[in-house]
C-alpha positions as CSV (number, residue, x, y, z in Angstrom):
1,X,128.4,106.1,133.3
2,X,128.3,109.6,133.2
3,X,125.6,111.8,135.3
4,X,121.9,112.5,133.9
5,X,123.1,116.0,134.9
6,X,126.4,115.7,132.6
7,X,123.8,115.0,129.8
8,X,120.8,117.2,130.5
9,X,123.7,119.9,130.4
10,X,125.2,118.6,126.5
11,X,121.4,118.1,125.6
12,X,120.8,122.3,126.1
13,X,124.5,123.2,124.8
14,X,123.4,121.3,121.7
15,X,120.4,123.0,121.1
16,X,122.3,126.3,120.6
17,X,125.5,124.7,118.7
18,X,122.8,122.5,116.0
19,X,122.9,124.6,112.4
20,X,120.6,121.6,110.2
21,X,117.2,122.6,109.5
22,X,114.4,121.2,108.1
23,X,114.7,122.8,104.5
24,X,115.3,120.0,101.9
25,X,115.8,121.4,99.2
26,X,116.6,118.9,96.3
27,X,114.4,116.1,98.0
28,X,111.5,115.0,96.2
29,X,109.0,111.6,95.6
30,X,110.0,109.4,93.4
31,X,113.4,110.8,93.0
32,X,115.6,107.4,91.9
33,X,112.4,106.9,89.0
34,X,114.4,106.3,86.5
35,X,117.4,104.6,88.2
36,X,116.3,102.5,90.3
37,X,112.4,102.2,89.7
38,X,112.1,98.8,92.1
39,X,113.5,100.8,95.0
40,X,110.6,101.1,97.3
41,X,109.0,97.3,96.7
42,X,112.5,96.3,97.5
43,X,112.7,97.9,101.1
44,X,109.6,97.3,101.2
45,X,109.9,93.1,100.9
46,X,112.8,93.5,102.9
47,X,111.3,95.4,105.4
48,X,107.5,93.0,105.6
49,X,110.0,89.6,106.5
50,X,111.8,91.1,108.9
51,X,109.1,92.5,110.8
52,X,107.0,89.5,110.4
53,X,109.8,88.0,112.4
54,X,110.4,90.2,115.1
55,X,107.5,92.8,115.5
56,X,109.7,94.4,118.3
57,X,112.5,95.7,115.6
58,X,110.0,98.6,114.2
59,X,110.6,100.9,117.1
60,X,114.3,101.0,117.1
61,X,114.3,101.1,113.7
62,X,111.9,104.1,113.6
63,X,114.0,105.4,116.4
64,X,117.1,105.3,114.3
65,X,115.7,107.6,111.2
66,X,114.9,110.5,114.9
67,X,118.7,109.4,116.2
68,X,120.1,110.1,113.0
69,X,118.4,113.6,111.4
70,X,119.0,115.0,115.3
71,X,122.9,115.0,114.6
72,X,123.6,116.6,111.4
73,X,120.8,116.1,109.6
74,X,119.4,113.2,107.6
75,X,122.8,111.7,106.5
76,X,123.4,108.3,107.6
77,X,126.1,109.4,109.8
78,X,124.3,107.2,113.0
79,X,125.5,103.9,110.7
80,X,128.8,104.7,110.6
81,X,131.2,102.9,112.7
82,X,134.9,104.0,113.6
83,X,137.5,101.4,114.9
84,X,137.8,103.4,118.1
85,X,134.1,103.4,119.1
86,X,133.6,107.3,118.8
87,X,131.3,107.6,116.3
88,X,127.4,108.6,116.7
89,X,126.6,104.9,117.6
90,X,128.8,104.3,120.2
91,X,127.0,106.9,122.1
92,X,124.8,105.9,125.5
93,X,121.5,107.3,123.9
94,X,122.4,105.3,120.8
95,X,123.4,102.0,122.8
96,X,119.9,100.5,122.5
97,X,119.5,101.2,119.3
98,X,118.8,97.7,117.3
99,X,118.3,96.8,113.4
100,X,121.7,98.0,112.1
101,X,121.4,94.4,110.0
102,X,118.4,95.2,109.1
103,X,119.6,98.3,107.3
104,X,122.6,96.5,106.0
105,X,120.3,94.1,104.3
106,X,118.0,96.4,102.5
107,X,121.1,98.2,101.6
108,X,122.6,95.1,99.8
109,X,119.4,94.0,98.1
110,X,119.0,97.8,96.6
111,X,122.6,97.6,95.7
112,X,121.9,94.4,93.8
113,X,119.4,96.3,91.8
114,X,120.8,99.6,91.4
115,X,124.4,99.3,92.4
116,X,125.3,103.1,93.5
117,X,122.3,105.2,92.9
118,X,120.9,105.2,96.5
119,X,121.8,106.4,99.6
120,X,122.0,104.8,103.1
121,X,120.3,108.3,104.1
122,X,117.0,107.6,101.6
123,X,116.9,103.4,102.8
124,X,117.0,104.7,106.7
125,X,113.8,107.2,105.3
126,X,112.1,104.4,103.7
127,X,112.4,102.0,106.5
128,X,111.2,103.9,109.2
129,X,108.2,104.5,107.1
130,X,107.6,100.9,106.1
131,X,107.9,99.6,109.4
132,X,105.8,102.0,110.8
133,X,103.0,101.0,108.1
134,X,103.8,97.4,109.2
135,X,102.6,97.5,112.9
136,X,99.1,98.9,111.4
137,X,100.7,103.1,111.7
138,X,100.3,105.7,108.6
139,X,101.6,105.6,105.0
140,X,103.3,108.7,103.7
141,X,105.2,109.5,100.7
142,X,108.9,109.8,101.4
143,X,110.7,112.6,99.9
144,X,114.2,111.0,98.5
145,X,117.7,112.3,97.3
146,X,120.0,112.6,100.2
147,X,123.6,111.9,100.0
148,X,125.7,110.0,102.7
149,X,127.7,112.6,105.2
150,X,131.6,111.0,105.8
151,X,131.7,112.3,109.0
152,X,130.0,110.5,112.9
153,X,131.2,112.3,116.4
154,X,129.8,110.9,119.3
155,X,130.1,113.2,121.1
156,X,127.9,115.2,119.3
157,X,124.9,112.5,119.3
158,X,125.0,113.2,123.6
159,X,125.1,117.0,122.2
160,X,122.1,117.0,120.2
161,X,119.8,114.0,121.0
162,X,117.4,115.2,123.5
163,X,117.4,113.3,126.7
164,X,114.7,111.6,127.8
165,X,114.4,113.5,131.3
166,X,113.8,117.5,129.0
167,X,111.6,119.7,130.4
168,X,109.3,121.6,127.9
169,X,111.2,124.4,127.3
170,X,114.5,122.2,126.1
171,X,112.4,119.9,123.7
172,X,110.4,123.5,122.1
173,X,113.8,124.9,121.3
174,X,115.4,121.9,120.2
175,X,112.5,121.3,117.5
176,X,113.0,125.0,116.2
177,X,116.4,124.9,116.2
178,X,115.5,122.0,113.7
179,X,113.1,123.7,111.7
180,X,109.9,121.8,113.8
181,X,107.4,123.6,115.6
182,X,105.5,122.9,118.7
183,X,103.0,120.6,117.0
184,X,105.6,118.5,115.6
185,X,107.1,117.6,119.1
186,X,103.8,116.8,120.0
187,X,103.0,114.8,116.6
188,X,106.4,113.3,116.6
189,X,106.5,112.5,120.7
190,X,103.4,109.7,119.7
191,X,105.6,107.6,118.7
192,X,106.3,106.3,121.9
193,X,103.3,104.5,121.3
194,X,105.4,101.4,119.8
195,X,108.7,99.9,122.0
196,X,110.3,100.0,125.4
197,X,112.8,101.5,127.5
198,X,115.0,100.5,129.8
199,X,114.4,101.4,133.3
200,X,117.4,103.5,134.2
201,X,116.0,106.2,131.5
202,X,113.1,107.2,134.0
203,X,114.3,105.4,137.5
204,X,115.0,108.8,138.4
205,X,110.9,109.2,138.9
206,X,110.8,106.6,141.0
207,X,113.1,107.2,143.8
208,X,115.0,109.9,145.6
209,X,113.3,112.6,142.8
210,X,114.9,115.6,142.4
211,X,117.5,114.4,145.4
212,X,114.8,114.3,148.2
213,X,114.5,110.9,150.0
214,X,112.1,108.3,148.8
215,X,110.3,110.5,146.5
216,X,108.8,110.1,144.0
217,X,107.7,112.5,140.3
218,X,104.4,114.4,141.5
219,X,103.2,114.6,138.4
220,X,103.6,110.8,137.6
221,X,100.3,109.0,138.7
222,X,100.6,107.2,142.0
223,X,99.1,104.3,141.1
224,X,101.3,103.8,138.2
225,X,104.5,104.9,139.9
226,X,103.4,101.1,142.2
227,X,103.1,99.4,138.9
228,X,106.7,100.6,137.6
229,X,108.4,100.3,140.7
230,X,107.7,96.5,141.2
231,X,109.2,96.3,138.0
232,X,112.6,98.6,138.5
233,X,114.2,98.3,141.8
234,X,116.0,101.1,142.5
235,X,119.6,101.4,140.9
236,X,117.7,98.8,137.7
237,X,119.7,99.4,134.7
238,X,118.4,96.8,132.8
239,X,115.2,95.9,132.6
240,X,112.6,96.7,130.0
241,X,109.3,98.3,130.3
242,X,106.8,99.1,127.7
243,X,106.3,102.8,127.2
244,X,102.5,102.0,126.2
245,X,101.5,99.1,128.1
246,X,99.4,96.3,126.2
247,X,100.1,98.3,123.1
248,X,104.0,98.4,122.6
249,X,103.8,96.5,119.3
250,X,100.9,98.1,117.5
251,X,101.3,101.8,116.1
252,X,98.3,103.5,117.8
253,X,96.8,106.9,119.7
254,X,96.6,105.5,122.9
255,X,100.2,107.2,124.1
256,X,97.9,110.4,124.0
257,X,95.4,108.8,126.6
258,X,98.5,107.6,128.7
259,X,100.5,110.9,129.1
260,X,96.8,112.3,129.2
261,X,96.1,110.8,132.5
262,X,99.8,111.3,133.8
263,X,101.2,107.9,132.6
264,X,103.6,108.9,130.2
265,X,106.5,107.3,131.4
266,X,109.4,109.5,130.7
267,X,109.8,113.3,132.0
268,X,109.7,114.7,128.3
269,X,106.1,113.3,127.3
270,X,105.2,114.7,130.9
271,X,106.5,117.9,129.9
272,X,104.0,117.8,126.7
273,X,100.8,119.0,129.4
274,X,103.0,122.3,130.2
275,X,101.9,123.7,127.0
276,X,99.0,124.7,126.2
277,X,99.8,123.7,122.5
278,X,101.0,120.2,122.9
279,X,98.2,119.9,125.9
280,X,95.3,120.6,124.0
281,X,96.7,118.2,121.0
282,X,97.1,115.4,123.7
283,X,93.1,116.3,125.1
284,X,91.8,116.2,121.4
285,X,93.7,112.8,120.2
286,X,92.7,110.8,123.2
287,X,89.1,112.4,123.8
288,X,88.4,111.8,119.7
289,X,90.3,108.7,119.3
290,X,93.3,110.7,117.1
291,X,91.3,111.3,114.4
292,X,94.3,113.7,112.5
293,X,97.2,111.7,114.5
294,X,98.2,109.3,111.7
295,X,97.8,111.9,108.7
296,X,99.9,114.9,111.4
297,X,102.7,112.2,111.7
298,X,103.0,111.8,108.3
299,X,103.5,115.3,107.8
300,X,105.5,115.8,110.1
301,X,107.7,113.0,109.4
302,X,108.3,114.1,105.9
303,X,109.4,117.4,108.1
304,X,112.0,115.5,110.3
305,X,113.3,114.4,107.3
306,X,114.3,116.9,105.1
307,X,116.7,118.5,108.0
308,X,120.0,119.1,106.8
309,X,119.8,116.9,104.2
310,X,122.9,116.9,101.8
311,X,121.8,116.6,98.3
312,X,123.2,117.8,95.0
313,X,125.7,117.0,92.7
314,X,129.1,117.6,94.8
315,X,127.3,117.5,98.4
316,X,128.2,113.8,100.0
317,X,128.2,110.6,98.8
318,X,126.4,107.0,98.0
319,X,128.2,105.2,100.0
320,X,128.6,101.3,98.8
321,X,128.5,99.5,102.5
322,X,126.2,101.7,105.2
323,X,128.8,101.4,108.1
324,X,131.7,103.0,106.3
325,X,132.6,105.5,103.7
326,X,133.8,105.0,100.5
């Protein structure tokens, strides 16, 4: 595997190389009306069973709709497979993804209903909304009318997916280089409040921080550094850790509380108390019991997901099976 340094050094290339921006123009609610009225009680049955099932799937599944509108825009490209393994899910940050079925199912049962009228782009929009809504998060209306991009790099998904271990300046200027401002890294960052991570992507707070011997992150509370190391010995690749302890499967504020009181457990949702902006919106949610948090992530999810969107007439396709073009 290759070094966090290797990465951290593609993550800050990639914020100066990304040309998508949140514009969307063409998008809009209730775009497939007319052709395909059913569309959102279909992903949304689909979505309810599977859940019901296995709760765990709606953070990877959220996760997918950031992985994929980071590298190129909202276009389905992180579906797309390629018989050599280089395409945007072959990369490491895309390795623990989970719930490509899932998307392969809701696909087929649109494409029963309204064989091809709607993209794989629009279903990934939809599901991260529905199973947000279905671990108890917000509702908000998703903007539809992408079109399916042909082409998936991976090597561009380690360019452009910011790595877990940014410092605050790397995650502001990789938001505006998307068209998101500072509150939206800060809105957008709370959904670490659903799923887990393994331990390799913050080991390096544990031990031997920042190459000096034994240490660990300063700015990591001491008493929860004990609690995480008993659970990742150094060199632990493997295991899983909540990133919101007691609360991984409910969509909730207390991630604001956590990283609050220095228990955030990655580097980048540290990084969120070195700004004043993104501090004081971490203060208010958790002091006030994130009274705006669900309405801001709405908002700023509809953002995310109008960045460079392909829509209109002779702009991508509707592709007939998610994991290939047509």
């Amino acid at each position: 595997m290759a070094s966090l340094n290797f990465f951290f050094k593609l993550a800050v290339i990639g914020c100066f190389v990304f040309g998508a921006v949140a514009k969307g123009q063409g998008l809009k609610v209730g775009y497939y009306g007319a052709r395909c009225p059913k569309l959102e009680y279909i992903v949304k049955w689909v979505t309810s069973q599977v859940i019901h099932k296995d709760p765990t799937l709606a953070a990877p599944l959220l996760r997918m709709h950031f992985h994929d509108c980071f590298v190129r825009g909202c276009d389905g490209s992180v579906l797309l497979e390629s018989p050599n393994k280089q395409s945007e899910k072959d990369a490491i940050p895309n390795l623990s993804l989970r719930g490509f079925e899932v998307i392969d199912q809701v696909k087929a049962a649109v494409e029963k209903a309204c064989p091809n009228v709607v993209s794989c782009a629009d279903i990934l929009a939809l599901v991260a909304r529905d199973v947000t809504f279905e671990i108890l998060g917000p509702f908000w209306e998703v903007e539809l009318g992408r079109k399916d991009g042909k082409v998936s790099i991976l090597t561009e998904a380690l360019i452009n997916l910011l790595p877990p271990f940014a410092n605050i300046s790397t995650l502001i200027q990789g938001f505006q280089q998307r068209g998101l401002n500072v509150k939206d890294l800060v809105v957008l960052s709370g959904s670490h409040t659903i799923g887990v991570s393994h331990c390799s992507s913050f080991n390096n707070r544990l031990y031997n921080f920042n190459g000096k011997n034994g240490a660990s992150d300063p700015t990591l509370d001491p008493a929860y550094v004990v609690q995480l190391k008993k659970k990742c010995p150094p060199g632990d690749q493997n295991t899983i850790v909540e990133m919101d302890p007691g609360s991984s499967l409910k969509f909730d504020v207390s991630y604001f509380t956590l990283v609050s009181k220095n228990r955030g457990l990655f580097q980048s949702d540290a990084a969120l108390l070195n700004n004043k902006v993104t501090r004081d919106y971490l203060t208010y949610q958790s002091i006030k019991y994130g009274p705006t948090f669900f309405k801001d992530f709405g908002d700023s999810m509809v953002k995310m997901g109008r960045i460079g969107v392909l829509t209109g007439k002779y702009a991508g396709e509707i592709r007939k099976v998610c994991t290939k073009v047509n």
